[in-house]
PQR file of N, CA, C, O and H, with PARSE charges and radii, in Angstrom:
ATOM      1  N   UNK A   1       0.838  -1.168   0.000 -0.4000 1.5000
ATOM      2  CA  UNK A   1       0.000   0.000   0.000 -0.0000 2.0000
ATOM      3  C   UNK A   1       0.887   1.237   0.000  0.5500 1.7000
ATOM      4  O   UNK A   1       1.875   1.258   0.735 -0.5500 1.4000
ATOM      5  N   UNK A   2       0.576   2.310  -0.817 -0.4000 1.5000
ATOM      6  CA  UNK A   2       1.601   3.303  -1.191 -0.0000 2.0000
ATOM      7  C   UNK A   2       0.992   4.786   0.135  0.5500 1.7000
ATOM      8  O   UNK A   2      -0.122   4.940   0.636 -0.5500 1.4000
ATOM      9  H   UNK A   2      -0.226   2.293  -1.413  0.4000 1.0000
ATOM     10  N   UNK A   3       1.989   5.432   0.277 -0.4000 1.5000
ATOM     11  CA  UNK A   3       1.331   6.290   1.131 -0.0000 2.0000
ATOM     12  C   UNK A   3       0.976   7.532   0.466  0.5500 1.7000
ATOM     13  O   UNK A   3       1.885   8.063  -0.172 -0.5500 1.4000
ATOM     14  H   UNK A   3       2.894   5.307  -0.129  0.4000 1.0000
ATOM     15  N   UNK A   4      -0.162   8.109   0.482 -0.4000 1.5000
ATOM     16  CA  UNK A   4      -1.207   9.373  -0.185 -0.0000 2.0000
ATOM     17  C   UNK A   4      -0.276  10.599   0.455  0.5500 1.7000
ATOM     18  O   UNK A   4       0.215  10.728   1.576 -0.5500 1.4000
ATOM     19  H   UNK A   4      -0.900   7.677   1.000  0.4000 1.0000
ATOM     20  N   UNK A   5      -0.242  11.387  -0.654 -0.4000 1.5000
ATOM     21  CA  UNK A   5       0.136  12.415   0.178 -0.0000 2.0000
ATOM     22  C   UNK A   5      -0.695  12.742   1.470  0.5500 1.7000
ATOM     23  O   UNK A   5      -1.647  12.004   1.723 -0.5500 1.4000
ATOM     24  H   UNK A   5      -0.641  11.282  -1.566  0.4000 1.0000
ATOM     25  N   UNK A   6      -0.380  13.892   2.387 -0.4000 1.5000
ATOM     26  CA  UNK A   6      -1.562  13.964   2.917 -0.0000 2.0000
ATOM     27  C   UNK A   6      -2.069  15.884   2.811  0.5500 1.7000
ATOM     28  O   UNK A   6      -1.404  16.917   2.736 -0.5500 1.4000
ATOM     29  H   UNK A   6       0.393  14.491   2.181  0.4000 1.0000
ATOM     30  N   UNK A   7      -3.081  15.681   2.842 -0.4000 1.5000
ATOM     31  CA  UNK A   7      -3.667  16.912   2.480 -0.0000 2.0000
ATOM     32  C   UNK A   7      -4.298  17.666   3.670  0.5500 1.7000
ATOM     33  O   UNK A   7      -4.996  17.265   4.601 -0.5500 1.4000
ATOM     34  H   UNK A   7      -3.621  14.841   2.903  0.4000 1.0000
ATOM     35  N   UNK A   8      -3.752  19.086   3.288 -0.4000 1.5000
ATOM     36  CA  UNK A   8      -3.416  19.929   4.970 -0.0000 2.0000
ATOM     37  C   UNK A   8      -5.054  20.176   4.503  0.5500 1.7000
ATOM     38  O   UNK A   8      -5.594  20.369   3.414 -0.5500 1.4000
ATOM     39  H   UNK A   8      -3.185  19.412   2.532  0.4000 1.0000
ATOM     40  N   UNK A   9      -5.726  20.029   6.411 -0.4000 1.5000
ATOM     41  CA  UNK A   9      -7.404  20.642   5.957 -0.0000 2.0000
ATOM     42  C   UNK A   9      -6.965  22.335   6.208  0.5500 1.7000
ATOM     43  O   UNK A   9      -5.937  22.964   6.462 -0.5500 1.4000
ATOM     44  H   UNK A   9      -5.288  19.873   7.296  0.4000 1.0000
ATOM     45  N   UNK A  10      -8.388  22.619   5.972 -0.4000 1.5000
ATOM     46  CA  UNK A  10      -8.440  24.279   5.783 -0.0000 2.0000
ATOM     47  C   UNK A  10      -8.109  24.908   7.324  0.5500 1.7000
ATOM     48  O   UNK A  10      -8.624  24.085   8.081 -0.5500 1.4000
ATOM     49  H   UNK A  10      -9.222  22.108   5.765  0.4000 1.0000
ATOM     50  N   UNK A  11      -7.685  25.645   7.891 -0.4000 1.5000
ATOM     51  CA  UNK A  11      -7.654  26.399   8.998 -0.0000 2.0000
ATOM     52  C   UNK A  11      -8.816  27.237   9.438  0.5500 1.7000
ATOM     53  O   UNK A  11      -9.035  28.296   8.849 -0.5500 1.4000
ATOM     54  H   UNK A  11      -7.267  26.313   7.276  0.4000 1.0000
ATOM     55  N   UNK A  12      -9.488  26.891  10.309 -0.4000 1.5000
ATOM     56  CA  UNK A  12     -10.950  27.897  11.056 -0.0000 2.0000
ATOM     57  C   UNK A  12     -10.672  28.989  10.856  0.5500 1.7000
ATOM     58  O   UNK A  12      -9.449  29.085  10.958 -0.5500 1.4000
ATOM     59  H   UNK A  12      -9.311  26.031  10.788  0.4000 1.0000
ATOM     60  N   UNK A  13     -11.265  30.225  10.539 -0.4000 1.5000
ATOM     61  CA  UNK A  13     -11.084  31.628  10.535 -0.0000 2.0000
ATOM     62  C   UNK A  13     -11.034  31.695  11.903  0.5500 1.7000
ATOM     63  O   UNK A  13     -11.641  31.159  12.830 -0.5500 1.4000
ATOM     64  H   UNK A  13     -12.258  30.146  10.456  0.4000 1.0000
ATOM     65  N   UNK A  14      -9.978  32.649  11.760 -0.4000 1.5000
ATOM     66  CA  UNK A  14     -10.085  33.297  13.361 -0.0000 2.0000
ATOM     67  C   UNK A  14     -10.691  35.061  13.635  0.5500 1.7000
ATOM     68  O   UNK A  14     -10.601  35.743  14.656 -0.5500 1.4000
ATOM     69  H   UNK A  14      -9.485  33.084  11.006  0.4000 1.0000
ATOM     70  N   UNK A  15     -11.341  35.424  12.212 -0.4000 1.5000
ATOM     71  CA  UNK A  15     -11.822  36.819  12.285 -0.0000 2.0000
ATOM     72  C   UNK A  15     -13.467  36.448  13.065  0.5500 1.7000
ATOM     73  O   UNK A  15     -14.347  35.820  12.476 -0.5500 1.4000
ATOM     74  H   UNK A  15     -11.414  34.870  11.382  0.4000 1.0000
ATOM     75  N   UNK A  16     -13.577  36.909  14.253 -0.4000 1.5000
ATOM     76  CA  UNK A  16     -14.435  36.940  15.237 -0.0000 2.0000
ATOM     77  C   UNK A  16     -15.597  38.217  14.379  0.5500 1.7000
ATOM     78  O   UNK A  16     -15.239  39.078  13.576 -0.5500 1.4000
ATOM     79  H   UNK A  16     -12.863  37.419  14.731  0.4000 1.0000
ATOM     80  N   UNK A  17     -16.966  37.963  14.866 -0.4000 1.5000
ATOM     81  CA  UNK A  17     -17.857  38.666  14.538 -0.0000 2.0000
ATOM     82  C   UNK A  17     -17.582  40.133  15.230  0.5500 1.7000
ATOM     83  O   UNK A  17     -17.569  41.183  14.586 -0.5500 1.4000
ATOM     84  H   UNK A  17     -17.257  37.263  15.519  0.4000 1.0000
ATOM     85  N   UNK A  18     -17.352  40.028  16.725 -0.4000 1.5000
ATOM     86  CA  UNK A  18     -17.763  41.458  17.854 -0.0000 2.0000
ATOM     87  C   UNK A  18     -16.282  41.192  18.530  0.5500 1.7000
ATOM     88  O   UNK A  18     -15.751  40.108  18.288 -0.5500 1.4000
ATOM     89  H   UNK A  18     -17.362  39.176  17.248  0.4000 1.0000
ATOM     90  N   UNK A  19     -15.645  42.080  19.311 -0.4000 1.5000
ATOM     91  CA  UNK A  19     -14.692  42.278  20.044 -0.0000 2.0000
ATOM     92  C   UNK A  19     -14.663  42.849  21.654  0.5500 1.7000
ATOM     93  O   UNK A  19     -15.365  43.852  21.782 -0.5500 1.4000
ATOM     94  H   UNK A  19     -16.077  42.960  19.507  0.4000 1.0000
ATOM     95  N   UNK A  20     -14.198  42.544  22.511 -0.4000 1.5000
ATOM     96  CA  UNK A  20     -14.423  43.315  23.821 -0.0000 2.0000
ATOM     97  C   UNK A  20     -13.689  44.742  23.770  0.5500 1.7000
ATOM     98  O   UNK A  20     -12.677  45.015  23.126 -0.5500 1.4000
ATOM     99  H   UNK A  20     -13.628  41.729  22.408  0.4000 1.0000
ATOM    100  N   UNK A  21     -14.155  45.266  24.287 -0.4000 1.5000
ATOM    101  CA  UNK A  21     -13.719  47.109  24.095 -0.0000 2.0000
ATOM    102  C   UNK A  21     -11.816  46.995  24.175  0.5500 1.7000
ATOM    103  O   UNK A  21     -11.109  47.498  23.301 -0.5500 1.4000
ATOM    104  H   UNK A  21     -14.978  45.044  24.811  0.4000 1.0000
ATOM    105  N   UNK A  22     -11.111  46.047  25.707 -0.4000 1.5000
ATOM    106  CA  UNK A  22      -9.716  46.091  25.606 -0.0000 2.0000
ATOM    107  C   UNK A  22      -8.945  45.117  23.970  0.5500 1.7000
ATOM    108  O   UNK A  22      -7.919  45.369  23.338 -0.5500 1.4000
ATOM    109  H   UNK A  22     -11.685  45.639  26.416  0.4000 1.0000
ATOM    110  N   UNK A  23      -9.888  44.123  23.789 -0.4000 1.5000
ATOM    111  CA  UNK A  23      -9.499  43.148  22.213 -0.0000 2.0000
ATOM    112  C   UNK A  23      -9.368  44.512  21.251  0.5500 1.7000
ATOM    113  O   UNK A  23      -8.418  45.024  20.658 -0.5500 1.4000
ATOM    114  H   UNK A  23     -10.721  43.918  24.303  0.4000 1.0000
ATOM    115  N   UNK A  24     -10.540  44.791  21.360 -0.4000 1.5000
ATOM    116  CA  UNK A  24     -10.459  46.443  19.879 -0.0000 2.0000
ATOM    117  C   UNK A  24      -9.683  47.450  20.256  0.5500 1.7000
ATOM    118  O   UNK A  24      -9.063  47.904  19.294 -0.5500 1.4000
ATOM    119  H   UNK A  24     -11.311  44.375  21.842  0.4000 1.0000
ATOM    120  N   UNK A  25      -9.404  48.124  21.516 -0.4000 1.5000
ATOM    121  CA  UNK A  25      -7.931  48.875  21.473 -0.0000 2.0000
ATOM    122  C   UNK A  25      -6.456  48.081  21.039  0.5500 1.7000
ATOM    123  O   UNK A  25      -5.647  48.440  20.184 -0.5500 1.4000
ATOM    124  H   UNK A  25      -9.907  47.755  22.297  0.4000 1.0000
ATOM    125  N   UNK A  26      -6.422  47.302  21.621 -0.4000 1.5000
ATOM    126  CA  UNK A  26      -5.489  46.163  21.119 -0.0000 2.0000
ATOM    127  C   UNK A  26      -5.017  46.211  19.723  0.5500 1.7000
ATOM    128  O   UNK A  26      -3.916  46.626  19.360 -0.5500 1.4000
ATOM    129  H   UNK A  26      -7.079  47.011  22.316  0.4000 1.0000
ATOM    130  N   UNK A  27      -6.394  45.529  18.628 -0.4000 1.5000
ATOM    131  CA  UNK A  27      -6.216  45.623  17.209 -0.0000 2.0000
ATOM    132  C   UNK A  27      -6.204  46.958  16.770  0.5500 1.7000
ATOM    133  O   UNK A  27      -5.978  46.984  15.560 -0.5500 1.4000
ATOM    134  H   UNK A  27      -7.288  45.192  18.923  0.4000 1.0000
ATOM    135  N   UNK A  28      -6.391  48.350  17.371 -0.4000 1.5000
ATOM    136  CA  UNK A  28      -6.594  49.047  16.862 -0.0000 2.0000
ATOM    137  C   UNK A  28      -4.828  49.845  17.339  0.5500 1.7000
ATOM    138  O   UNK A  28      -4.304  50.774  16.724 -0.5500 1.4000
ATOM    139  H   UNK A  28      -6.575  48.329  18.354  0.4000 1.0000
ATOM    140  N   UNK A  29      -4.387  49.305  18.263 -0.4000 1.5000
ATOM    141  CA  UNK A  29      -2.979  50.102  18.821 -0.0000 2.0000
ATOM    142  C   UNK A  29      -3.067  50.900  19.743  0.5500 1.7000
ATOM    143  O   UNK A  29      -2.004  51.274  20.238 -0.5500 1.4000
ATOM    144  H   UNK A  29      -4.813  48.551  18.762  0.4000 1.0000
ATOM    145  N   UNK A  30      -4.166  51.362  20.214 -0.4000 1.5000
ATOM    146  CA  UNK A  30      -4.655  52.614  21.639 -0.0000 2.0000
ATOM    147  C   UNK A  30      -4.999  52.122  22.425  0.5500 1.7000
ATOM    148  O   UNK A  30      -5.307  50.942  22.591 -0.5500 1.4000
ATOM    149  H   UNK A  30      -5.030  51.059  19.812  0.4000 1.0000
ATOM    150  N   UNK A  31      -5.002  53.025  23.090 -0.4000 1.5000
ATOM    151  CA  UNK A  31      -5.476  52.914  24.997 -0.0000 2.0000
ATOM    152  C   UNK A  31      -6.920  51.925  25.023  0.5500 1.7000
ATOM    153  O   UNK A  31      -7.525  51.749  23.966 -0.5500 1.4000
ATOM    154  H   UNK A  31      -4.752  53.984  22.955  0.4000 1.0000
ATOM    155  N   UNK A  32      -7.380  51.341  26.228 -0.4000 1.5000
ATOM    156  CA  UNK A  32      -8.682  51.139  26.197 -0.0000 2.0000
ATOM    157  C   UNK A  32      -9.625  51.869  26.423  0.5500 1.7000
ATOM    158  O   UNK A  32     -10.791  51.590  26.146 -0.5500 1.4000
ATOM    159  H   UNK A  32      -6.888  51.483  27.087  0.4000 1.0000
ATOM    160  N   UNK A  33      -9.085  53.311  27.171 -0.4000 1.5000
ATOM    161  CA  UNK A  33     -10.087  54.564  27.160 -0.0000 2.0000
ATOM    162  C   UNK A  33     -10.161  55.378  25.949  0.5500 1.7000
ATOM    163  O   UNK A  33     -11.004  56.274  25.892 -0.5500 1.4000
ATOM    164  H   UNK A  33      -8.137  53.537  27.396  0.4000 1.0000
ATOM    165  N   UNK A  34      -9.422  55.175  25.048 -0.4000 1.5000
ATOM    166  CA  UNK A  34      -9.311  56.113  23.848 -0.0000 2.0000
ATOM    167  C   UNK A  34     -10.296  55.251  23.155  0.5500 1.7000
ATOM    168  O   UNK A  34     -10.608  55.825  22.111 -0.5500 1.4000
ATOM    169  H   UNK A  34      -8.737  54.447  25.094  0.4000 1.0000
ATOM    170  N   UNK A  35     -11.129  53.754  23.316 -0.4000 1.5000
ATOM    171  CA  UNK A  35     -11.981  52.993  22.126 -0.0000 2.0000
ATOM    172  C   UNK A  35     -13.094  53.376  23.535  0.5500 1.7000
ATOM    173  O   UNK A  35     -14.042  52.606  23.383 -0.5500 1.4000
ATOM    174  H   UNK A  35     -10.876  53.288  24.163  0.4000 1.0000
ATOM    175  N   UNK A  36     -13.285  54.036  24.509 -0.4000 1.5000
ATOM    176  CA  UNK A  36     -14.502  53.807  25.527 -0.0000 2.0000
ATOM    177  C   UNK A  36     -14.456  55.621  25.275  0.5500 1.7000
ATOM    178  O   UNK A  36     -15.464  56.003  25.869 -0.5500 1.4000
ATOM    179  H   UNK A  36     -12.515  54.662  24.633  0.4000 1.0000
ATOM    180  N   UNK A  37     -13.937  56.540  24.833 -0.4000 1.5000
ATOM    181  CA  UNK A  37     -14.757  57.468  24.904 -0.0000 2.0000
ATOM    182  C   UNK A  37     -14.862  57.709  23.109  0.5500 1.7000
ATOM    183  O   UNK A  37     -15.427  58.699  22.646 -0.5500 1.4000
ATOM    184  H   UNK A  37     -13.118  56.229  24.350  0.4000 1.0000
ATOM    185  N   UNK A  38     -14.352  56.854  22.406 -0.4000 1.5000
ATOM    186  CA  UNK A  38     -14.967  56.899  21.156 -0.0000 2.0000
ATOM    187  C   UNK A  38     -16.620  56.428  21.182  0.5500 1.7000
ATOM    188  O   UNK A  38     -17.554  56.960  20.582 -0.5500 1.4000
ATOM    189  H   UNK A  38     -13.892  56.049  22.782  0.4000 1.0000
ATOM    190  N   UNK A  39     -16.640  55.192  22.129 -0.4000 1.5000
ATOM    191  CA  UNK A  39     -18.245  55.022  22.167 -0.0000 2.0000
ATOM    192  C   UNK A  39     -18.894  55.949  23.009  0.5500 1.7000
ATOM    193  O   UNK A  39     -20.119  55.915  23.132 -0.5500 1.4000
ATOM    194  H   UNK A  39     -15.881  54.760  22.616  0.4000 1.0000
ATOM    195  N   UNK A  40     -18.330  56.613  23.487 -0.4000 1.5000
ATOM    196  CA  UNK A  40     -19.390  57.207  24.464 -0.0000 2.0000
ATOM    197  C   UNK A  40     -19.840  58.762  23.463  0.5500 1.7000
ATOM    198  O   UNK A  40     -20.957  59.278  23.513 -0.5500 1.4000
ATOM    199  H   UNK A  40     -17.335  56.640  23.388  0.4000 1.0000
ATOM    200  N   UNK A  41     -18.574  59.331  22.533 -0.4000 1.5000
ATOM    201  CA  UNK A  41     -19.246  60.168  21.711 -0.0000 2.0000
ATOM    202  C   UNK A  41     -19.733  59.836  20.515  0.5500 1.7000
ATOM    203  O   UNK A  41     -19.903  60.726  19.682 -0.5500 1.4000
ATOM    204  H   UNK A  41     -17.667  58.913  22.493  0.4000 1.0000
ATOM    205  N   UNK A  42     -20.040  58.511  20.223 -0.4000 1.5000
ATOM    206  CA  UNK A  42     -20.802  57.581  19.396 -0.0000 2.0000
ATOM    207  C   UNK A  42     -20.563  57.835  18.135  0.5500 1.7000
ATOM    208  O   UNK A  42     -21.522  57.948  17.373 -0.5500 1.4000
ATOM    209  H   UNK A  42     -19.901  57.788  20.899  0.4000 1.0000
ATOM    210  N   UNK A  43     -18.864  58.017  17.522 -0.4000 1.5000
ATOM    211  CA  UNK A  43     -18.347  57.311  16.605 -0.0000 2.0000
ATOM    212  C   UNK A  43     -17.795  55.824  16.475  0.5500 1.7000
ATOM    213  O   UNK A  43     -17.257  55.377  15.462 -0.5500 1.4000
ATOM    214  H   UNK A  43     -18.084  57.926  18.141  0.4000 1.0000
ATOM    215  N   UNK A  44     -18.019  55.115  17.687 -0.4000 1.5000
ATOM    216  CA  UNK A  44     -18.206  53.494  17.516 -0.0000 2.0000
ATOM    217  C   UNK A  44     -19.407  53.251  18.033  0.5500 1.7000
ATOM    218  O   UNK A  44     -19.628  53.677  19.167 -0.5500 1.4000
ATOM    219  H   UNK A  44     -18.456  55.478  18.510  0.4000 1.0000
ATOM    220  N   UNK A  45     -20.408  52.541  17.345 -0.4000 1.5000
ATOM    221  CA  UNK A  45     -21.818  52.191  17.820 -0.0000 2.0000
ATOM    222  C   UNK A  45     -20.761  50.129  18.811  0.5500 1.7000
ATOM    223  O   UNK A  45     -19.682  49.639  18.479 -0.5500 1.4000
ATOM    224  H   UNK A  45     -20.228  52.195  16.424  0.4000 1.0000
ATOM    225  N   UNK A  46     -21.659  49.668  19.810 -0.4000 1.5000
ATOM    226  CA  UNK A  46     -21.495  48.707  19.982 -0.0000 2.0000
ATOM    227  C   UNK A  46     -22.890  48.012  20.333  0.5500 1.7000
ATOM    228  O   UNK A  46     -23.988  48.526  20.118 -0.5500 1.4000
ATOM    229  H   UNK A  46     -22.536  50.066  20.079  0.4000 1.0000
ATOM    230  N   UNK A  47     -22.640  46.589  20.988 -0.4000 1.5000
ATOM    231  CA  UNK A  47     -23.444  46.046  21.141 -0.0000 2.0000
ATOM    232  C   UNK A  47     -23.764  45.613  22.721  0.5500 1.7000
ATOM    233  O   UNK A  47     -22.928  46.043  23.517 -0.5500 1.4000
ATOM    234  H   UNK A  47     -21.748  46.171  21.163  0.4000 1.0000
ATOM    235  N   UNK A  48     -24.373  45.171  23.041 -0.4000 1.5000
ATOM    236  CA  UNK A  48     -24.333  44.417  24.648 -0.0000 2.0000
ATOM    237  C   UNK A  48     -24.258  43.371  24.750  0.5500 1.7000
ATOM    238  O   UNK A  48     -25.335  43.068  24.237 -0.5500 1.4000
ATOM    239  H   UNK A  48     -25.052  44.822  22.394  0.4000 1.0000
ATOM    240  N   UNK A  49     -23.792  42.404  25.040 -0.4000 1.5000
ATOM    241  CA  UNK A  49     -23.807  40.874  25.162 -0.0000 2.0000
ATOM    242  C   UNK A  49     -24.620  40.700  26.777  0.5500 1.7000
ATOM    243  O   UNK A  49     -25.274  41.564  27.362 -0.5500 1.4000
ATOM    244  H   UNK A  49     -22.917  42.650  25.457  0.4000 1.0000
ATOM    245  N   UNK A  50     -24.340  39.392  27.195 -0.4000 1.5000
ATOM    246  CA  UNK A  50     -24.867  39.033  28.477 -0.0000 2.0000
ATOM    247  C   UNK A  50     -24.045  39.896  29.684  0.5500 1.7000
ATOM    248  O   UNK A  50     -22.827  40.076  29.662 -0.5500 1.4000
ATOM    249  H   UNK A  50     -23.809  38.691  26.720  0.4000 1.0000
ATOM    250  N   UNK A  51     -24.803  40.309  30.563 -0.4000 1.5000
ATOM    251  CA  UNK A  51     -24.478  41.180  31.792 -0.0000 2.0000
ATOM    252  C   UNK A  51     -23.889  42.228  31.604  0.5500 1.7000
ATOM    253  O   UNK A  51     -23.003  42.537  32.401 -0.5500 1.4000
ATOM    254  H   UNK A  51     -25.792  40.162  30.581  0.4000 1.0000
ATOM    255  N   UNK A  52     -24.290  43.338  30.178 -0.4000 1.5000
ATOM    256  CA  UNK A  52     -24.013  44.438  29.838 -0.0000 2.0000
ATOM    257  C   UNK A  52     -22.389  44.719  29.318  0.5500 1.7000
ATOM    258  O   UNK A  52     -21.803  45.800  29.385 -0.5500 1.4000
ATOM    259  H   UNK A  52     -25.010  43.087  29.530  0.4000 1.0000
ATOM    260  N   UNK A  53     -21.929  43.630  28.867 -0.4000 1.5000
ATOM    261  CA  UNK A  53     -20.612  43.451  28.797 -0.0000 2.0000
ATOM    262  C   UNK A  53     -20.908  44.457  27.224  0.5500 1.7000
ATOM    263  O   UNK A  53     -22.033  44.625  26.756 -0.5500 1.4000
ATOM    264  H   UNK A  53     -22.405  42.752  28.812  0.4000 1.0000
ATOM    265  N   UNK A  54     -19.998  44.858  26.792 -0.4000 1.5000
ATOM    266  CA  UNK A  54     -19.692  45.997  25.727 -0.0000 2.0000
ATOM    267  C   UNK A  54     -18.884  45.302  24.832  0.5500 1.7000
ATOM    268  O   UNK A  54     -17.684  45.150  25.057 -0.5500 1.4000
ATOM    269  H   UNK A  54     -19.083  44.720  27.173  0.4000 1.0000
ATOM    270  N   UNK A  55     -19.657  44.686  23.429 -0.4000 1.5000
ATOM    271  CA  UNK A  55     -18.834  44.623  22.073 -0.0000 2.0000
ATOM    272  C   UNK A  55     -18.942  45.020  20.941  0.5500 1.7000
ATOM    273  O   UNK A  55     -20.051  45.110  20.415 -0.5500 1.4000
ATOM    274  H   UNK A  55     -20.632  44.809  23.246  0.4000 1.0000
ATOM    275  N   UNK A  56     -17.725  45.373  20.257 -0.4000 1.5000
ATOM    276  CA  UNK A  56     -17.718  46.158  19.392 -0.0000 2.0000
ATOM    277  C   UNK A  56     -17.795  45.326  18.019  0.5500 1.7000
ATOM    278  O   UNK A  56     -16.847  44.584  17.764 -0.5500 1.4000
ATOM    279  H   UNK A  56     -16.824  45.299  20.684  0.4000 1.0000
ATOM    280  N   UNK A  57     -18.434  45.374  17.486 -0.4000 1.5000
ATOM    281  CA  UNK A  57     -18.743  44.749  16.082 -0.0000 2.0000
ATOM    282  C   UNK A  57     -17.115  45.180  15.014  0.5500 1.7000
ATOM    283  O   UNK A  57     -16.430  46.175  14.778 -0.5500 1.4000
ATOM    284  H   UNK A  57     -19.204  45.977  17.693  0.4000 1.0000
ATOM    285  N   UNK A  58     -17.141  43.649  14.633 -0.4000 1.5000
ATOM    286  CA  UNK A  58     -15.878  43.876  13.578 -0.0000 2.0000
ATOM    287  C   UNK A  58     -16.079  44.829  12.450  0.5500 1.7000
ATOM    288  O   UNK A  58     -15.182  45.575  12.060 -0.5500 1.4000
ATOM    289  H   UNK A  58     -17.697  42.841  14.825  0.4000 1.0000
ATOM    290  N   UNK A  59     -17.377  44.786  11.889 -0.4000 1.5000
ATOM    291  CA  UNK A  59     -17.564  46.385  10.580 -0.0000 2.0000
ATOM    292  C   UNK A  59     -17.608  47.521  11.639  0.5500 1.7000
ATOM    293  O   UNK A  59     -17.313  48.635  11.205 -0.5500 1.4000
ATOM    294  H   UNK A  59     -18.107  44.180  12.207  0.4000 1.0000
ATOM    295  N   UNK A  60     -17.832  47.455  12.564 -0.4000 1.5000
ATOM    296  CA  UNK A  60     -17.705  48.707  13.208 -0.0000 2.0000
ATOM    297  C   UNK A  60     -16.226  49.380  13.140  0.5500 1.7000
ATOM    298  O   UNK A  60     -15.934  50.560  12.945 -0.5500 1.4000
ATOM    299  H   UNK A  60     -18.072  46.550  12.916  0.4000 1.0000
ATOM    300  N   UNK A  61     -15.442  48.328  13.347 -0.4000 1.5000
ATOM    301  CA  UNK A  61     -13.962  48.825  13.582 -0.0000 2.0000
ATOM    302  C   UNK A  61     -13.686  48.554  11.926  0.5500 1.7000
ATOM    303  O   UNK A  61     -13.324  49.653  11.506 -0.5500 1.4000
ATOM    304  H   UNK A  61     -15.680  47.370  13.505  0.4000 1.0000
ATOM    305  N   UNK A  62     -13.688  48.174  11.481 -0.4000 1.5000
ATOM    306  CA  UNK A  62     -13.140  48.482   9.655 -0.0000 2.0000
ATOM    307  C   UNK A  62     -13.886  49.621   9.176  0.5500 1.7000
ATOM    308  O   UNK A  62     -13.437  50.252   8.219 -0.5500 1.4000
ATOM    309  H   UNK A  62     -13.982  47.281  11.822  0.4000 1.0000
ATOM    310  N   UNK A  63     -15.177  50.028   9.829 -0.4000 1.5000
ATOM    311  CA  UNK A  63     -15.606  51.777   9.056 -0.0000 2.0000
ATOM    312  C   UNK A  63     -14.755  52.672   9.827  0.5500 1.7000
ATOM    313  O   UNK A  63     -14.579  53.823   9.427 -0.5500 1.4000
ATOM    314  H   UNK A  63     -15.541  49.516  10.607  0.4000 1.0000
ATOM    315  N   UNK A  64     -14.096  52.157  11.123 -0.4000 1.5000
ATOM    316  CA  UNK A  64     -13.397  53.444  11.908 -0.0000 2.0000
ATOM    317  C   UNK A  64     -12.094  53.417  11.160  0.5500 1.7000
ATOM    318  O   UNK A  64     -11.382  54.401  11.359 -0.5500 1.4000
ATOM    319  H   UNK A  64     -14.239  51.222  11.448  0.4000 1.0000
ATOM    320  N   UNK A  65     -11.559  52.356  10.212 -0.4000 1.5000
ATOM    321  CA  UNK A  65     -10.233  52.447  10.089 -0.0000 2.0000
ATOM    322  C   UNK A  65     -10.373  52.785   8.540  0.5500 1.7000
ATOM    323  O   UNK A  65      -9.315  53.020   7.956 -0.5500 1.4000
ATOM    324  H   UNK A  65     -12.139  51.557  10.050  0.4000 1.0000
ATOM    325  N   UNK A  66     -11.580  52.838   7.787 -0.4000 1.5000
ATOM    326  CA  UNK A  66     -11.330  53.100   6.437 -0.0000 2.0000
ATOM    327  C   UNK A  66     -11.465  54.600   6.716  0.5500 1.7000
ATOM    328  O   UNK A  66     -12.086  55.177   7.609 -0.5500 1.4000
ATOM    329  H   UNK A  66     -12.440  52.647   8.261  0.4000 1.0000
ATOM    330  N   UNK A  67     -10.560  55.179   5.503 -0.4000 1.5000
ATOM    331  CA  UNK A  67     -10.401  56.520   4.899 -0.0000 2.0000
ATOM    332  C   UNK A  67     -11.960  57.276   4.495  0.5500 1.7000
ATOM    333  O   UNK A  67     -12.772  56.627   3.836 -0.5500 1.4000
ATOM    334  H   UNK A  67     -10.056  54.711   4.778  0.4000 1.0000
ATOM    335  N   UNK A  68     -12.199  58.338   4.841 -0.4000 1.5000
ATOM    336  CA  UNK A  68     -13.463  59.014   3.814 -0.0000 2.0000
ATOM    337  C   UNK A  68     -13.022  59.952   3.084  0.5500 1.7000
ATOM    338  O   UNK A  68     -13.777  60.534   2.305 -0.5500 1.4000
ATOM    339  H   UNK A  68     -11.540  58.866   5.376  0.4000 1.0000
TER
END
C-alpha cells in the first residue's frame, strides 16, 4: 500500500464577529479609554452581550479604520 500524500485541511477563521472594548484597542494600537470614549461620543456604535458586557462589532472597527 503506497502512502497518499496527505492533504493539509483548511484552517478555522479566526476573524471573530464582535470584540471586547480592551481586544479592539489592542487591534486598533490605543489605549482602552481612547476605544470607551470613542463610544461614548458615538463614533463606535457597539453592542451588549450578556451582563451588559460591551462589544464592538468587527464592521464597526473596519468603518473606523477606512479613509473618507
Amino acid at each position: 500500500m503506497e502512502d497518499a500524500p496527505k492533504v493539509a485541511e483548511p484552517q478555522p477563521s479566526t476573524e471573530r464577529l464582535a470584540y471586547s472594548v480592551q481586544e479592539a484597542a489592542d487591534l486598533l494600537g490605543v489605549n482602552y479609554f481612547s476605544v470607551y470614549r470613542l463610544i461614548q461620543r458615538g463614533k463606535l456604535k457597539v453592542c451588549r452581550a450578556l451582563r451588559g458586557k460591551l462589544l464592538v462589532p468587527r464592521t464597526e472597527l473596519l468603518k473606523l479604520l477606512k479613509p473618507e
